[in-house]
Backbone as CSV, one residue per row, in Angstrom:
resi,resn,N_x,N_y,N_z,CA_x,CA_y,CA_z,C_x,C_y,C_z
1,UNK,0.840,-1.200,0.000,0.000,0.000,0.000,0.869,1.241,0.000
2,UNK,0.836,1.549,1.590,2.270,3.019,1.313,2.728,2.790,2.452
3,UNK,4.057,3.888,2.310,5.151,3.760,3.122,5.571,5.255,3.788
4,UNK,5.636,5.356,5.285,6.013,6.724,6.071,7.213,6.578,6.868
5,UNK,7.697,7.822,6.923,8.890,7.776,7.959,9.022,8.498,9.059
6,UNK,9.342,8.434,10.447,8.663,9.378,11.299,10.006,9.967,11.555
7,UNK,11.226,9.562,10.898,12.174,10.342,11.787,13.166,9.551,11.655
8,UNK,12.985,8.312,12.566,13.869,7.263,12.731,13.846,5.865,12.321
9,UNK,12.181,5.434,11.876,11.826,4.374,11.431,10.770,4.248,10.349
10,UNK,10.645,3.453,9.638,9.799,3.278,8.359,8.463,2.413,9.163
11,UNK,7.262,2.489,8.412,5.947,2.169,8.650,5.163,2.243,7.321
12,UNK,4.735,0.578,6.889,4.516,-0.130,5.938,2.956,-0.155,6.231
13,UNK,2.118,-0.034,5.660,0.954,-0.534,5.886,-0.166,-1.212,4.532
14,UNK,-1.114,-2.203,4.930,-1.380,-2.738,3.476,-3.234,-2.439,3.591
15,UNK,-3.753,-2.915,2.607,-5.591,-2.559,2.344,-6.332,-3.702,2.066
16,UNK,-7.155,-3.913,1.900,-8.181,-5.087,1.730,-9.123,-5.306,1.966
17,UNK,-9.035,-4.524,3.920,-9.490,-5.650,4.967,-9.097,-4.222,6.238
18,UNK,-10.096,-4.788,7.279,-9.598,-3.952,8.686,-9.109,-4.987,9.419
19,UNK,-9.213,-5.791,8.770,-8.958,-7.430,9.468,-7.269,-7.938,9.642
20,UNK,-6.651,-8.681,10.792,-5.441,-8.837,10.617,-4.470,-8.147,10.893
21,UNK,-2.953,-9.063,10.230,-1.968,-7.693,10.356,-1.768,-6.873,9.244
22,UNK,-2.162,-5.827,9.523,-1.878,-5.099,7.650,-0.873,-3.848,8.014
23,UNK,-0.148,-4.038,9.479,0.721,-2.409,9.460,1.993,-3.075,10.103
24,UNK,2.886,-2.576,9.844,4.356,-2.593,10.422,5.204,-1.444,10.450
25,UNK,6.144,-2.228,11.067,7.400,-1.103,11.689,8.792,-1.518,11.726
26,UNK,9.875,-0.403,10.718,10.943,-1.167,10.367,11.772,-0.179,10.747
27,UNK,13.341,-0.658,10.958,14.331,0.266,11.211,14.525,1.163,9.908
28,UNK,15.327,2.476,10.377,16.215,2.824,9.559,17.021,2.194,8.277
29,UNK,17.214,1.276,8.535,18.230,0.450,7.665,17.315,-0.791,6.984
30,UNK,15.614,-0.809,7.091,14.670,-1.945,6.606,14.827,-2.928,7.327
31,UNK,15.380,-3.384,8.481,15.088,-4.476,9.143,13.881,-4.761,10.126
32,UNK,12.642,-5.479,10.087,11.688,-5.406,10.551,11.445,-5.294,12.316
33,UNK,10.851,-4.937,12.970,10.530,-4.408,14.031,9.298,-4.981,14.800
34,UNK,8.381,-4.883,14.434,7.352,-5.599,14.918,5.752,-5.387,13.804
35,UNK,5.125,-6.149,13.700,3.925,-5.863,13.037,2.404,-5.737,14.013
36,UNK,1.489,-5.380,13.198,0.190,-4.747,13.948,-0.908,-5.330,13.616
37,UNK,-2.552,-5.514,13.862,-3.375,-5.456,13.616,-3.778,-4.193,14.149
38,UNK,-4.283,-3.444,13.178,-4.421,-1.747,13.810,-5.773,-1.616,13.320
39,UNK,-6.670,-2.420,12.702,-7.720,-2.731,13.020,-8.339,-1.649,11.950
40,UNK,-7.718,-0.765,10.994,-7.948,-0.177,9.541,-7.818,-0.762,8.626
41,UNK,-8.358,-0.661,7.203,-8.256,-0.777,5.966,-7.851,0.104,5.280
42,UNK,-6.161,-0.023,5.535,-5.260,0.978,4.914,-5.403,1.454,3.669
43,UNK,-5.674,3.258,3.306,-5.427,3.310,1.788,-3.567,4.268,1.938
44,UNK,-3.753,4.883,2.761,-2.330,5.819,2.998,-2.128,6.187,4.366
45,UNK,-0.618,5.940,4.507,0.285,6.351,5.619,0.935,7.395,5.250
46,UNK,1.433,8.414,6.150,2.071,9.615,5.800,2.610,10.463,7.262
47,UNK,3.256,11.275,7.188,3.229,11.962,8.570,3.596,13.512,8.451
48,UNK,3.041,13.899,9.511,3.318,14.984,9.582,4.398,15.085,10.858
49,UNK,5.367,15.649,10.403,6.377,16.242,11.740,6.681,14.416,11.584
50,UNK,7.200,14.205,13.080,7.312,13.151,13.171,6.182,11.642,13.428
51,UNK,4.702,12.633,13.469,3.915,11.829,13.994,3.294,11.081,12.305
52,UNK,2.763,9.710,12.819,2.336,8.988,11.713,0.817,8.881,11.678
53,UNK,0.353,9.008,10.210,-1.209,9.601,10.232,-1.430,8.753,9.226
54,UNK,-2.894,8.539,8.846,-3.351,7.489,8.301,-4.597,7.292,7.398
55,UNK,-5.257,7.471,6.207,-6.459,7.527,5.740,-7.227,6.103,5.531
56,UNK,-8.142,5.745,5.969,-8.029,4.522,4.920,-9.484,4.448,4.318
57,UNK,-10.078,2.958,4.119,-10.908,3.200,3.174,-12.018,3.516,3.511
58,UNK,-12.630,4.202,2.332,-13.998,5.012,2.010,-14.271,6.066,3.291
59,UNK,-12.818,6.662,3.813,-13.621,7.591,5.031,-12.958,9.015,4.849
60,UNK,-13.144,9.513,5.306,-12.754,11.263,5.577,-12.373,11.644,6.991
61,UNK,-11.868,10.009,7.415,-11.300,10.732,8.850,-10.041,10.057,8.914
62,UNK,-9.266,11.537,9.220,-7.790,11.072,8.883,-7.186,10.579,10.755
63,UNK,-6.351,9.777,10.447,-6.106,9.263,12.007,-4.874,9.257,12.450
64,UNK,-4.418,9.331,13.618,-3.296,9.582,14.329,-2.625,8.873,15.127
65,UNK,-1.117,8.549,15.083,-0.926,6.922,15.699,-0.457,7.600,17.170
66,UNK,-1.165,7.056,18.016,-0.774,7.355,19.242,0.232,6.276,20.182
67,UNK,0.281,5.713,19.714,1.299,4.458,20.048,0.790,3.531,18.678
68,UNK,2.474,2.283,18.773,2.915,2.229,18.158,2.095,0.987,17.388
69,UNK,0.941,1.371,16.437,0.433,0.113,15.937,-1.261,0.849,15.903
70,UNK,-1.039,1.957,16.997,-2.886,2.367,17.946,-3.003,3.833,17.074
71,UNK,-4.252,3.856,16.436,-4.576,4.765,15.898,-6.112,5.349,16.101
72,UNK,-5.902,6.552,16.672,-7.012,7.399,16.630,-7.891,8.551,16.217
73,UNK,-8.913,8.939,16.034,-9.453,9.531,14.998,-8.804,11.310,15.324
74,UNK,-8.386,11.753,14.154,-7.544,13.544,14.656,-9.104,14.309,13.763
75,UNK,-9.269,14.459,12.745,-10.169,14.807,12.501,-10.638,14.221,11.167
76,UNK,-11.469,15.382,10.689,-12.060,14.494,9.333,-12.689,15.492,8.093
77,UNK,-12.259,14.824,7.022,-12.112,15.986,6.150,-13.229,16.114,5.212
78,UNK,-14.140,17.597,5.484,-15.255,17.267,5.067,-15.527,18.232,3.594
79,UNK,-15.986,17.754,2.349,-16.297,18.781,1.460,-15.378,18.160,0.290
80,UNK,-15.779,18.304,-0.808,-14.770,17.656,-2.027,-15.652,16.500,-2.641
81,UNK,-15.122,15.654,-3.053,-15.207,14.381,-3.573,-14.347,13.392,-3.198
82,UNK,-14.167,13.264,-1.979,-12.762,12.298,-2.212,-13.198,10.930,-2.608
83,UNK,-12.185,10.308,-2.901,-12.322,9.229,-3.546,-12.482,7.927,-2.778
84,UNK,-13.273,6.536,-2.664,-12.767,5.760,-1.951,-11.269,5.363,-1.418
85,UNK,-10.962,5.088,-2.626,-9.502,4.668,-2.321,-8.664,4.997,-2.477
86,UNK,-8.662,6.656,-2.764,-7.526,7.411,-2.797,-6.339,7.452,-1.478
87,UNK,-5.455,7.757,-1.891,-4.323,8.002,-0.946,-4.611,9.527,0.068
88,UNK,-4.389,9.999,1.104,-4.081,11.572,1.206,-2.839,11.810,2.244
89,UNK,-2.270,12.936,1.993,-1.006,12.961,2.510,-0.983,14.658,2.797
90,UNK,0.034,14.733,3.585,0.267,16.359,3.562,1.250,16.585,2.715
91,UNK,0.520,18.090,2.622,1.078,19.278,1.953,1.286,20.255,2.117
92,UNK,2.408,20.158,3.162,3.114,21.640,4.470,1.827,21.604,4.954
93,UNK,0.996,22.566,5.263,0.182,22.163,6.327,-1.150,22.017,5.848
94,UNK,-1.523,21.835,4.682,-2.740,20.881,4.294,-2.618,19.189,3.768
95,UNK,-3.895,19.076,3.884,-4.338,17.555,3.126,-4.645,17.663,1.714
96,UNK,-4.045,16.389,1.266,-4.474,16.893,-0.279,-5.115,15.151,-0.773
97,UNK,-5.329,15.205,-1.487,-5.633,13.732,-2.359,-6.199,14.003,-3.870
98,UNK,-5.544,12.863,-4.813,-5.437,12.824,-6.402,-6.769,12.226,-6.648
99,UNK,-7.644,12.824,-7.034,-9.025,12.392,-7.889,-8.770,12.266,-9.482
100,UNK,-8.287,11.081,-10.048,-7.943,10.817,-11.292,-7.845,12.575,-12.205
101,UNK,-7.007,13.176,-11.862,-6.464,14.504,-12.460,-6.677,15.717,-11.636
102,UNK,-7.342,15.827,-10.812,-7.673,16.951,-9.908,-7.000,16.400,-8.384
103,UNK,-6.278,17.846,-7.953,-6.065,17.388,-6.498,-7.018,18.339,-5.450
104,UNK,-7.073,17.753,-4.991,-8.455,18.388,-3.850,-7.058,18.478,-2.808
105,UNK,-7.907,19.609,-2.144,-7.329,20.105,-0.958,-8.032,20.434,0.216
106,UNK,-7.463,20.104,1.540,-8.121,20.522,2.364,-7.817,21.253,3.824
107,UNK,-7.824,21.993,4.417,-6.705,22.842,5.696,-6.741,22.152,6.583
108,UNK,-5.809,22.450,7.899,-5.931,21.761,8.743,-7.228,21.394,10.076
109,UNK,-8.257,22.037,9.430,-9.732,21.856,10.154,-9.823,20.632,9.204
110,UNK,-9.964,20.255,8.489,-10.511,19.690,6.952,-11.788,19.996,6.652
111,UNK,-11.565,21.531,6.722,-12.490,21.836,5.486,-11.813,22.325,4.077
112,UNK,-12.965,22.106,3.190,-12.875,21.871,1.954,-12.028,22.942,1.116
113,UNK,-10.835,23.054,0.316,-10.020,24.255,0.101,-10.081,24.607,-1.725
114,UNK,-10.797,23.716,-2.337,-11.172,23.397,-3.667,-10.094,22.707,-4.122
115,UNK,-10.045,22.343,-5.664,-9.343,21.138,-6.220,-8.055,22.098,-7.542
116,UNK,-6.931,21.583,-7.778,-6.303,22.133,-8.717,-6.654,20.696,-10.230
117,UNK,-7.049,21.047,-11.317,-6.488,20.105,-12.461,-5.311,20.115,-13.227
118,UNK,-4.826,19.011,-13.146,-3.196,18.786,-13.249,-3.582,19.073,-15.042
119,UNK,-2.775,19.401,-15.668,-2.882,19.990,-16.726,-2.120,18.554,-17.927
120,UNK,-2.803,17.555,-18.529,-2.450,16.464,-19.783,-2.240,15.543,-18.845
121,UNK,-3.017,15.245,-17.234,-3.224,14.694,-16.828,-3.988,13.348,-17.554
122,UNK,-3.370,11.870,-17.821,-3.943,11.041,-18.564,-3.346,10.916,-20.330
123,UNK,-2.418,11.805,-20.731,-2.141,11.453,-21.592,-1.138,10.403,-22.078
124,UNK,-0.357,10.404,-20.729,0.573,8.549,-20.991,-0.435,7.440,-21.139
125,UNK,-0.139,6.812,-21.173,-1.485,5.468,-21.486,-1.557,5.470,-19.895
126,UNK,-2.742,4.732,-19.724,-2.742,4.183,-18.082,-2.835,5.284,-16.842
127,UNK,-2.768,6.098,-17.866,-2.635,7.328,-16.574,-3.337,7.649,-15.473
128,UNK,-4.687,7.445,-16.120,-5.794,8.026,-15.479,-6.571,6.510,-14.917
129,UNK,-5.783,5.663,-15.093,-6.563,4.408,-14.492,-6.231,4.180,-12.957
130,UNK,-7.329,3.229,-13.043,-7.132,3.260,-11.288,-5.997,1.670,-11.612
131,UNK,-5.443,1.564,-10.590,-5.616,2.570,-9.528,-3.945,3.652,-9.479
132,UNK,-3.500,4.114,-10.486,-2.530,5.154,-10.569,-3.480,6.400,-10.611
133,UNK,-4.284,6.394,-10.874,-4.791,8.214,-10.950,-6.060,8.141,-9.159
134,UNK,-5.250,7.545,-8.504,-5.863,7.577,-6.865,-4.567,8.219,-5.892
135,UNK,-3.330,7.790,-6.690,-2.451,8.048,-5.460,-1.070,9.149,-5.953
136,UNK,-0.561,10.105,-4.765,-0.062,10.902,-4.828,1.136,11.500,-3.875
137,UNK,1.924,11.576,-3.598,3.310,12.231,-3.078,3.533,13.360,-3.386
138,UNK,4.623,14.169,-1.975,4.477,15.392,-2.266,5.822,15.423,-2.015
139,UNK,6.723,16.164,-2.392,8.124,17.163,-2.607,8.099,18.045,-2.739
140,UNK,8.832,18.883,-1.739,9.145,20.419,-1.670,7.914,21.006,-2.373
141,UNK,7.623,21.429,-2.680,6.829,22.766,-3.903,6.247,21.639,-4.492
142,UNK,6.197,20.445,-5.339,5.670,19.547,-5.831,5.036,18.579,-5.932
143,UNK,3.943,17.985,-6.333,3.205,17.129,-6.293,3.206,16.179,-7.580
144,UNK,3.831,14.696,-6.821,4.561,13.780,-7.560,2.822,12.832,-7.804
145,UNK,3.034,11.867,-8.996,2.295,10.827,-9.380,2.906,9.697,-10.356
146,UNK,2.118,8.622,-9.831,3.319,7.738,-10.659,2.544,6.847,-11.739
147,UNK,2.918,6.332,-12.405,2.120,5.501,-14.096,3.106,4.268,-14.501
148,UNK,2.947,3.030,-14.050,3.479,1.969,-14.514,5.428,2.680,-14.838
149,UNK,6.011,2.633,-13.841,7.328,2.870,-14.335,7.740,4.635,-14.308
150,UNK,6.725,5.650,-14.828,6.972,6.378,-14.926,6.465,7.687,-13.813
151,UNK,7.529,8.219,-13.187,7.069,9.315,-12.627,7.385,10.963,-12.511
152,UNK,5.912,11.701,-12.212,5.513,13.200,-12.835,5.631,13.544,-11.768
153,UNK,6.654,14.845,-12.287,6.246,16.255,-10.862,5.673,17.570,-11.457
154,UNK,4.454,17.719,-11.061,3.813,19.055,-11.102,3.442,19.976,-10.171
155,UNK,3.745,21.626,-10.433,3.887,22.139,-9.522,2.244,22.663,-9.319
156,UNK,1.937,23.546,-8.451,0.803,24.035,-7.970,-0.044,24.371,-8.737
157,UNK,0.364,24.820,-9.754,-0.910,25.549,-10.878,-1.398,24.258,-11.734
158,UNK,-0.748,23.128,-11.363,-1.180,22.191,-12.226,-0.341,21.620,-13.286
159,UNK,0.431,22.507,-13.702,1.449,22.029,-14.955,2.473,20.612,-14.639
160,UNK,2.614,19.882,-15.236,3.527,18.817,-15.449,4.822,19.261,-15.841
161,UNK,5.923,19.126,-14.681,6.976,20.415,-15.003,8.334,19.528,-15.244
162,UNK,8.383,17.819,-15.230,9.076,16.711,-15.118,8.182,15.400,-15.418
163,UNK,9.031,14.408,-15.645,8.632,13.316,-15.869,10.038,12.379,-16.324
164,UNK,10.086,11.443,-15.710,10.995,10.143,-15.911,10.694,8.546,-15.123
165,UNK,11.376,7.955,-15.759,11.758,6.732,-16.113,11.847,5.790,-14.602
166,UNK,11.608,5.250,-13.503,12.375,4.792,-12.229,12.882,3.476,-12.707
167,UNK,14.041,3.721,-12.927,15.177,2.219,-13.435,14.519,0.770,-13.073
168,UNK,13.729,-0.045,-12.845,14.279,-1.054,-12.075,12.673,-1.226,-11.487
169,UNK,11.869,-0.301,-11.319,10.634,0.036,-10.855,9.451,-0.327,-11.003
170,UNK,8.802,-1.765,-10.048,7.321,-1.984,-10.598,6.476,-1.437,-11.388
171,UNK,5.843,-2.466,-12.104,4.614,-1.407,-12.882,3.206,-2.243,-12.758
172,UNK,3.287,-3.544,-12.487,1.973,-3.622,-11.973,1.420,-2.909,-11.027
173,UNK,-0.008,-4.056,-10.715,-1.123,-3.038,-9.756,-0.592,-2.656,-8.747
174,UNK,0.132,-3.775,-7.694,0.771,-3.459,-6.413,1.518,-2.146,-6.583
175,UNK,2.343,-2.209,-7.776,2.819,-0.773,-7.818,2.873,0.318,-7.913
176,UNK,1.264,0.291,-8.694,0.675,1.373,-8.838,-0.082,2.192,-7.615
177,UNK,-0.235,1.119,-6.930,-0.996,1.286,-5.650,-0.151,2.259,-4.521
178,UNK,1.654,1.991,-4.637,2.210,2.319,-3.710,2.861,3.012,-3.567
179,UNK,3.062,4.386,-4.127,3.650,5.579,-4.635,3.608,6.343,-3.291
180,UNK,4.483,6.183,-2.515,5.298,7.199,-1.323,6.696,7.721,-1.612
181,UNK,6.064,9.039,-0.420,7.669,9.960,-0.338,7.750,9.387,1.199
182,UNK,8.901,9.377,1.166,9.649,9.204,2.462,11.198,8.978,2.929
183,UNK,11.742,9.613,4.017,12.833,9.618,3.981,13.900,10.098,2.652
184,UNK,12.963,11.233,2.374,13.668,11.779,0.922,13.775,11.058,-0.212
185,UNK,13.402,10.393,0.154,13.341,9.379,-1.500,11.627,9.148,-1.804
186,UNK,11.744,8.768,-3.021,10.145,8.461,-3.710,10.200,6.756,-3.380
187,UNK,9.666,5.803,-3.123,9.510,4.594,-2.659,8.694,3.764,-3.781
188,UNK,8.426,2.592,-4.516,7.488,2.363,-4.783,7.816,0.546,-4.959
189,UNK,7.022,0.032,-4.288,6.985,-1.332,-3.758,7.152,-2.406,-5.229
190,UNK,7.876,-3.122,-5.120,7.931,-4.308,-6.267,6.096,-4.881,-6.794
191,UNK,6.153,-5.622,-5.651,4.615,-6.356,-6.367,4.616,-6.521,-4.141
192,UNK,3.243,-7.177,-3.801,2.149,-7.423,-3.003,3.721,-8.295,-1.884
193,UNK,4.305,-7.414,-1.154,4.685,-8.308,0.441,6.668,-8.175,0.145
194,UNK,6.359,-7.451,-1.288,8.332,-7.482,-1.396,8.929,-6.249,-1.846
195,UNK,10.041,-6.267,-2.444,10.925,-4.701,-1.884,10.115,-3.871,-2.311
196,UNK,10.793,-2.794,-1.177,10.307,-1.544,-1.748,11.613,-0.717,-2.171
197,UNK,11.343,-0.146,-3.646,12.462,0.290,-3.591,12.349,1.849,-3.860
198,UNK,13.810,2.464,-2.927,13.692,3.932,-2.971,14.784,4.965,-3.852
199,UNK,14.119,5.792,-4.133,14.618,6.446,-5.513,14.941,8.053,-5.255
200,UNK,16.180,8.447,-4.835,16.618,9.764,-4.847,15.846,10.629,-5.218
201,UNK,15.150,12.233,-4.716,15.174,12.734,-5.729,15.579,13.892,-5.196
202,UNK,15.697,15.399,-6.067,16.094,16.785,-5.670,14.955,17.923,-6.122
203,UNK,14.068,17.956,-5.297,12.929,19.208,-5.737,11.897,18.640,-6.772
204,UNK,12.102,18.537,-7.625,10.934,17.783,-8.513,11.991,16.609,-9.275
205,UNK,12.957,16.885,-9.750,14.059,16.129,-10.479,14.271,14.992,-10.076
206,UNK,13.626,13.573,-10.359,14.037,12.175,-9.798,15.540,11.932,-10.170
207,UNK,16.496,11.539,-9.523,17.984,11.132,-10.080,18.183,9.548,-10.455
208,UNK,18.324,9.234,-11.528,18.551,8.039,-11.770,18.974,6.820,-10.586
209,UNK,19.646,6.736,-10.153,20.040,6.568,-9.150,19.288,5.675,-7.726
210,UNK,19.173,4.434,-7.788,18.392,3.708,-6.948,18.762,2.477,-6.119
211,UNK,17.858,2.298,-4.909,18.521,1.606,-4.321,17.338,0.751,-3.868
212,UNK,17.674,-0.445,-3.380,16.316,-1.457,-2.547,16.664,-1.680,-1.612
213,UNK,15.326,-1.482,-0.507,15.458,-2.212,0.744,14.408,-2.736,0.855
214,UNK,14.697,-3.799,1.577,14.295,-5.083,1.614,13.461,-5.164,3.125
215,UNK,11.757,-4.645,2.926,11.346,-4.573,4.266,10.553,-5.910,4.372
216,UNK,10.816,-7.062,4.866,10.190,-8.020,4.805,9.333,-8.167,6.127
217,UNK,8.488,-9.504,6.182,7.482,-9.928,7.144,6.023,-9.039,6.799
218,UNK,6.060,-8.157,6.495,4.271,-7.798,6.249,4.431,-8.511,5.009
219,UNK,2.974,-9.229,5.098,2.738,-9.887,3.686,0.964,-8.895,3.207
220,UNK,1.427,-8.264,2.012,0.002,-7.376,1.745,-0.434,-8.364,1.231
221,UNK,-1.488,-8.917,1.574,-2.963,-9.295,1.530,-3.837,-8.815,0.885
222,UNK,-4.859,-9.649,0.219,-5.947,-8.504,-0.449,-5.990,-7.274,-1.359
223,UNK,-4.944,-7.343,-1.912,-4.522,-6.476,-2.860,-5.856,-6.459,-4.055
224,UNK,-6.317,-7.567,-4.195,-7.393,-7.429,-5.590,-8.517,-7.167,-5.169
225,UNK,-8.974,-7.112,-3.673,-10.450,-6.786,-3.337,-10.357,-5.459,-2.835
226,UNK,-9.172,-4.708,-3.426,-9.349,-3.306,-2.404,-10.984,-2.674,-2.997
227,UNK,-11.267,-2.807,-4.330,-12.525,-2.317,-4.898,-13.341,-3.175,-4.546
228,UNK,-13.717,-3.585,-3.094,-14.843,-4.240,-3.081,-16.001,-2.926,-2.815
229,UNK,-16.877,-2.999,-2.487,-18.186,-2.058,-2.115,-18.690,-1.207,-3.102
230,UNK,-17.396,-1.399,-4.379,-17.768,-0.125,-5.353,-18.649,-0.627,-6.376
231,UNK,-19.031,0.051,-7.139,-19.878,-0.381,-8.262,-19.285,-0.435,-9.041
């Protein structure tokens, strides 16, 4: 699903299901730590400051880990369209989330701040499919999205101001699914329970340049029923 960093340690979490273990906790260096039943149906992990926050499915209430695995409701973000299974993450001090080309925004009350449209949003093939046009990362000034292999940084007004290649970089569903920033790098998971691998970048500019770590023991689960309830 996605991947956060609070500082000192990485936090993996997967979707399906509220059922089980679907969250973990890894060192610095990817060696595993302990895993959770945290009792959500993860769509995105993210943090603000050092604390780790959490959306998951079909809700508008974003949540707050108060210990390590325990998550409770911070508030809830009302107004927009958000999407079932979109991702949301911060953006310096708002919420944002990717509605297949529009990013909705929302302040730190979560109320509703209106939506920007990313500008040839959908013109790579696949672009606009789910589930790549659900999920979204943010860098400095920029708002990253990723498409089977390939990933876009556009800045605020919407424009597509970059785009490249991640060497080495899933492109199935699992991968599409798992497009995090963290620990300064862009992250994006092999396939369903194996590496994730993380990818330099500088301001919007991805650098060729990549590396894998190897966060093992969560096994994501349920990867093909995340669209259950939908029509």
């Amino acid at each position: 699903m996605t991947l956060a960093y609070d500082g000192s340690s990485y936090w993996s979490a997967s979707g399906g299901s509220s059922d089980g273990v679907r969250y973990a906790n890894y060192d610095a260096a990817g060696n595993i730590v302990a895993t959770y039943a945290s009792g959500l149906d993860f769509r995105s992990v993210f943090t603000s400051g050092s604390t780790v926050l959490a959306r998951a499915y079909n809700s508008g209430t974003i949540y707050q880990q108060s210990a390590p695995g325990v998550f409770s409701s911070l508030l809830t973000l009302t107004g927009g369209t958000l999407d079932s299974q979109a991702a949301v993450v911060k953006d310096g001090a708002n919420y944002i989330s990717l509605q297949y080309g529009q990013v909705l925004q929302w302040d730190t009350s979560g109320a509703y701040l209106g939506a920007v449209a990313l500008s040839g949003f959908g013109t790579q093939s696949g672009e606009d499919y789910y589930p790549q046009g659900r999920g979204v990362a943010v860098v400095g000034n920029y708002w990253l999205t990723y498409n089977s292999g390939n990933l876009s940084a556009w800045d605020h007004a919407g424009n597509r101001v970059d785009e490249t290649a991640l060497v080495g970089a899933g492109t199935g569903f699992d991968s599409n699914f798992s497009l995090s920033y963290a620990n300064n790098k862009v992250f994006v998971v092999d396939s369903a329970g194996q590496t994730w691998r993380g990818y330099e970048v500088t301001a919007a500019v991805p650098e060729p340049e990549t590396y894998a770590m190897l966060l093992a023991g969560l096994a994501m689960l349920g990867v093909a029923a995340r669209r259950r309830n939908q029509a």
